[in-house]
C-alpha positions in Angstrom: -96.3 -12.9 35.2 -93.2 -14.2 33.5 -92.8 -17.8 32.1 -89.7 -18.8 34.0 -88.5 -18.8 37.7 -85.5 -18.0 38.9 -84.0 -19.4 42.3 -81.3 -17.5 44.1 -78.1 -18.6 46.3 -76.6 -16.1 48.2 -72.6 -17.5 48.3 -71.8 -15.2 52.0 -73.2 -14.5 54.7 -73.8 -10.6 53.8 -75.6 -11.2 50.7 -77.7 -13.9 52.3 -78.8 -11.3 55.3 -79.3 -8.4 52.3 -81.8 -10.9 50.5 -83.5 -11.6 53.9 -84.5 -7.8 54.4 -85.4 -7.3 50.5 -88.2 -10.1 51.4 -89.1 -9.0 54.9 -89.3 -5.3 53.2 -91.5 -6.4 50.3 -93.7 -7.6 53.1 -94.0 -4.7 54.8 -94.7 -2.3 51.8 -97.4 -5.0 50.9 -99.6 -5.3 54.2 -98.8 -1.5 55.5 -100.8 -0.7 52.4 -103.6 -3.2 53.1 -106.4 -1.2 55.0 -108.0 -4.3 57.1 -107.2 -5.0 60.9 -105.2 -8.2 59.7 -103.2 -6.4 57.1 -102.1 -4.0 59.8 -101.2 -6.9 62.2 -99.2 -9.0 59.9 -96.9 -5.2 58.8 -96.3 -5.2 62.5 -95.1 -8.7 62.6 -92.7 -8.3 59.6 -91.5 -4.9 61.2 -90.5 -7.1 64.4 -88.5 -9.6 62.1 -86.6 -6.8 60.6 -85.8 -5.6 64.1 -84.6 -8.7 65.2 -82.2 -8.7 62.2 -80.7 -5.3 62.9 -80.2 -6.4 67.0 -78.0 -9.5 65.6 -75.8 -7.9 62.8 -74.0 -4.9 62.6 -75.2 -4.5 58.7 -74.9 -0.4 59.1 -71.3 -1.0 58.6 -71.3 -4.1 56.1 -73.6 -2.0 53.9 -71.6 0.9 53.6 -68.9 -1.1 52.6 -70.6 -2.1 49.8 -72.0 1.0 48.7 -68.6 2.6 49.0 -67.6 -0.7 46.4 -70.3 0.4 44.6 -69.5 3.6 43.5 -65.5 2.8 43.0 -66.7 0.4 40.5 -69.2 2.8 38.6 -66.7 5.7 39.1 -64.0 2.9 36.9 -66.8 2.3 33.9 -68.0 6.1 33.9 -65.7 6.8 31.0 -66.6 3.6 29.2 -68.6 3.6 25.9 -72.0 2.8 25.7 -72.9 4.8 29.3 -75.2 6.9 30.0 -73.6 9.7 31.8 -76.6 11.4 33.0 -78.0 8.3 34.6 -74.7 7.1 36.0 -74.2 10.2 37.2 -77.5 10.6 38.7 -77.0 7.1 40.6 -73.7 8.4 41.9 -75.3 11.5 43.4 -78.8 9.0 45.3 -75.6 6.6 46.6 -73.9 9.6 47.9 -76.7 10.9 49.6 -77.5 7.3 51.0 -74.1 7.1 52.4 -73.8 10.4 53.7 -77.3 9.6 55.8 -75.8 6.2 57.0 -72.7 7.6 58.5 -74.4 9.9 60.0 -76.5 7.6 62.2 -75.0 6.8 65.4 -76.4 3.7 67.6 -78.1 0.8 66.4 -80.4 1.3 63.5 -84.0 1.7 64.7 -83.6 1.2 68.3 -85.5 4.2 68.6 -88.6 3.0 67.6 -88.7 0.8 71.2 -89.2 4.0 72.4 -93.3 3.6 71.6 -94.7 1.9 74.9 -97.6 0.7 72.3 -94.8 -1.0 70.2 -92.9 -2.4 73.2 -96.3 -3.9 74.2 -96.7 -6.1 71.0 -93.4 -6.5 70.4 -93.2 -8.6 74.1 -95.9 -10.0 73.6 -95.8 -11.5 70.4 -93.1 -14.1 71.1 -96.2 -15.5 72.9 -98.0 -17.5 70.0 -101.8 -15.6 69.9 -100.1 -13.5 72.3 -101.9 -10.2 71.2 -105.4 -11.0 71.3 -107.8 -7.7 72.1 -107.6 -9.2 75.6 -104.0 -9.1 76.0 -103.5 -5.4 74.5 -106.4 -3.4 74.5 -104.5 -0.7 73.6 -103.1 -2.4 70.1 -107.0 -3.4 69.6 -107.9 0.5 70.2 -105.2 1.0 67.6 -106.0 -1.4 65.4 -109.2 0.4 64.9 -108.8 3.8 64.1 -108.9 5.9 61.0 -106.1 4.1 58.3 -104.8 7.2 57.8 -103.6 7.2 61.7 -102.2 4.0 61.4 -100.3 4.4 58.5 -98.7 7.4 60.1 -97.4 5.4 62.8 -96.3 2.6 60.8 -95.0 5.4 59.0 -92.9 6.6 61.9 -91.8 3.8 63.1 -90.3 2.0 59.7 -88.5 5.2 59.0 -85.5 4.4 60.3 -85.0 1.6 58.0 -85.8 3.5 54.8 -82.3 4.7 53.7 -81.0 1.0 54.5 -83.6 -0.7 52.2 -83.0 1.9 49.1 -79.3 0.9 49.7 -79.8 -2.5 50.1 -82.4 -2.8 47.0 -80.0 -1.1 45.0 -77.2 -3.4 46.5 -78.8 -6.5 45.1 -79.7 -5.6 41.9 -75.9 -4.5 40.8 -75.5 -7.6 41.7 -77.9 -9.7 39.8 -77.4 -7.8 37.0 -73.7 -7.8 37.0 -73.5 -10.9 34.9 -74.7 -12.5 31.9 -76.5 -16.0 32.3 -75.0 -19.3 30.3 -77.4 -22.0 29.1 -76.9 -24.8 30.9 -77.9 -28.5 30.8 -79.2 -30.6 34.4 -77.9 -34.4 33.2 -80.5 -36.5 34.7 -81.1 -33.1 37.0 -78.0 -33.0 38.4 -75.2 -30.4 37.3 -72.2 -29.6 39.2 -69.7 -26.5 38.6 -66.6 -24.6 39.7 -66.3 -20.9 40.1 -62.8 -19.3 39.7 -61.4 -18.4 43.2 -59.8 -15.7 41.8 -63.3 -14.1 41.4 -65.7 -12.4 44.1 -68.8 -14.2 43.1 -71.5 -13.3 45.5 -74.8 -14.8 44.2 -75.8 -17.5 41.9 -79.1 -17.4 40.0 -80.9 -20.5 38.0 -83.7 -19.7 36.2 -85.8 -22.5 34.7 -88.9 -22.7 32.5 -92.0 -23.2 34.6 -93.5 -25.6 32.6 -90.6 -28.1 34.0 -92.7 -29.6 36.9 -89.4 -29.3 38.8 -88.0 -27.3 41.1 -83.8 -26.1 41.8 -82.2 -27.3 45.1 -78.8 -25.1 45.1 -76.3 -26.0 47.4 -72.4 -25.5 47.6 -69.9 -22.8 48.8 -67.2 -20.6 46.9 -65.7 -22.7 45.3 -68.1 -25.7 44.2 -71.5 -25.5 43.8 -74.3 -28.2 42.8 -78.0 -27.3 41.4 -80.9 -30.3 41.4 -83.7 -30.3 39.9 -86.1 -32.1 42.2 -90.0 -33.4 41.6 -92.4 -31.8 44.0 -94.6 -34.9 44.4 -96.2 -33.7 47.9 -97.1 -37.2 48.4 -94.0 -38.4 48.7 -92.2 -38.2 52.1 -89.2 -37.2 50.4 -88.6 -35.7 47.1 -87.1 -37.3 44.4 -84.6 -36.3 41.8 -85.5 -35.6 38.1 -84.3 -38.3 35.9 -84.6 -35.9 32.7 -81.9 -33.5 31.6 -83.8 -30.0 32.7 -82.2 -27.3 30.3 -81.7 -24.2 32.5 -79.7 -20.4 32.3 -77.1 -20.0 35.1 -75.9 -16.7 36.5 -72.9 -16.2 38.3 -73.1 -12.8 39.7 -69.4 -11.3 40.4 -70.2 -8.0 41.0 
């Protein structure tokens, strides 16, 4: 548990998809390794979102392109001093081997796993909202109630697909957030406004806080301009209402 909290704004379209799967992946990992009926349930939900991501973006493609941006960058600072060799070249070799597994898959990324009549079941029915009760699916209930060990084997199988895509992703996104160094900043009133240089590729923008500011960062903005506010989460309050102290905070302009 740190003492700060950092809020994120994805500045494209790509970056802001890549951040969606890092969550929906973290969700997975979490309740596939829950052993309770519910856990199981709510990893087969996530799975579903992920799916539905991959049928609406072509992200095999815009991830390669970044790993292949990747490793021209680390390939440029491999003879700089200060760097590791070993470990740079040991990062070189896993993204190789990611990108190697990537082109090689043809067709949309886990379109195979529709091929389970058991997941087709849930997956139609659980646009239906309670839609998968035990009297709906039997079948999911059977499932739902074996040994873990079977369970995890299919949720196993069926996430497999998307494996090499979340190591490349994860990696991805923390080049990224660690490509820059943060500047301390000051929220006049809790408002603070900024430029970034068009010349630049900035992809993400990070603003962490202290958490014993009872405030929270609305980020908003676009390539070019961008504006952070620090707002008071009164919950009582229809709507919230902007900090009149100047909030003190670290700004990172990730450019990688």
């Amino acid at each position: 548990m740190t003492n700060v909290i950092t809020y994120e704004f994805p500045l494209n379209e790509r970056i802001r998809v890549f951040i969606r799967l890092e969550h929906l992946f973290q969700q997975f990992s979490h309740f596939s390794q829950g052993n309770t009926a519910i856990d199981k349930r709510a990893a087969i939900i996530v799975l579903l979102d992920i799916m539905s991501i991959f049928r609406r973006n072509d992200l095999k493609s815009e991830i390669l392109k970044e790993l292949d941006r990747s490793t021209k960058t680390l390939h440029k600072v491999s003879d700089s001093d200060g760097v590791d060799s070993k470990k740079l070249q040991a990062i070189l070799e896993d993204l190789g081997i990611i990108s190697k597994k990537l082109y090689a898959m043809t067709g949309k990324v886990g379109i195979n796993v529709m091929e389970s009549d058991l997941f087709q079941s849930i997956a139609q029915r659980s646009s239906i909202p309670g839609g998968t009760c035990s009297f709906d699916l039997p079948e999911y209930h059977y499932w739902l109630e074996q040994e873990d060990s079977e369970r995890n084997q299919d949720l196993q199988l069926w996430s497999s697909p998307f494996e090499d895509i979340r190591k490349a992703i994860g990696f991805i996104l923390s080049f990224i957030r660690n490509s820059s160094a943060p500047t301390s900043e000051i929220a006049r009133a809790g408002f603070h406004q900024f430029s970034l240089d068009r010349s630049q590729p900035f992809q993400l923008l990070k603003v962490t806080v202290d958490k014993a500011i009872p405030c929270f960062a609305e980020i908003s903005g676009g390539k070019h301009r961008c504006t952070v506010r620090f707002m008071n989460p009164d919950c009582a309050e229809k709507q919230h209402v902007q900090s009149l102290d100047d909030i003190p905070f670290e700004l990172t302009r990730c450019i990688f």
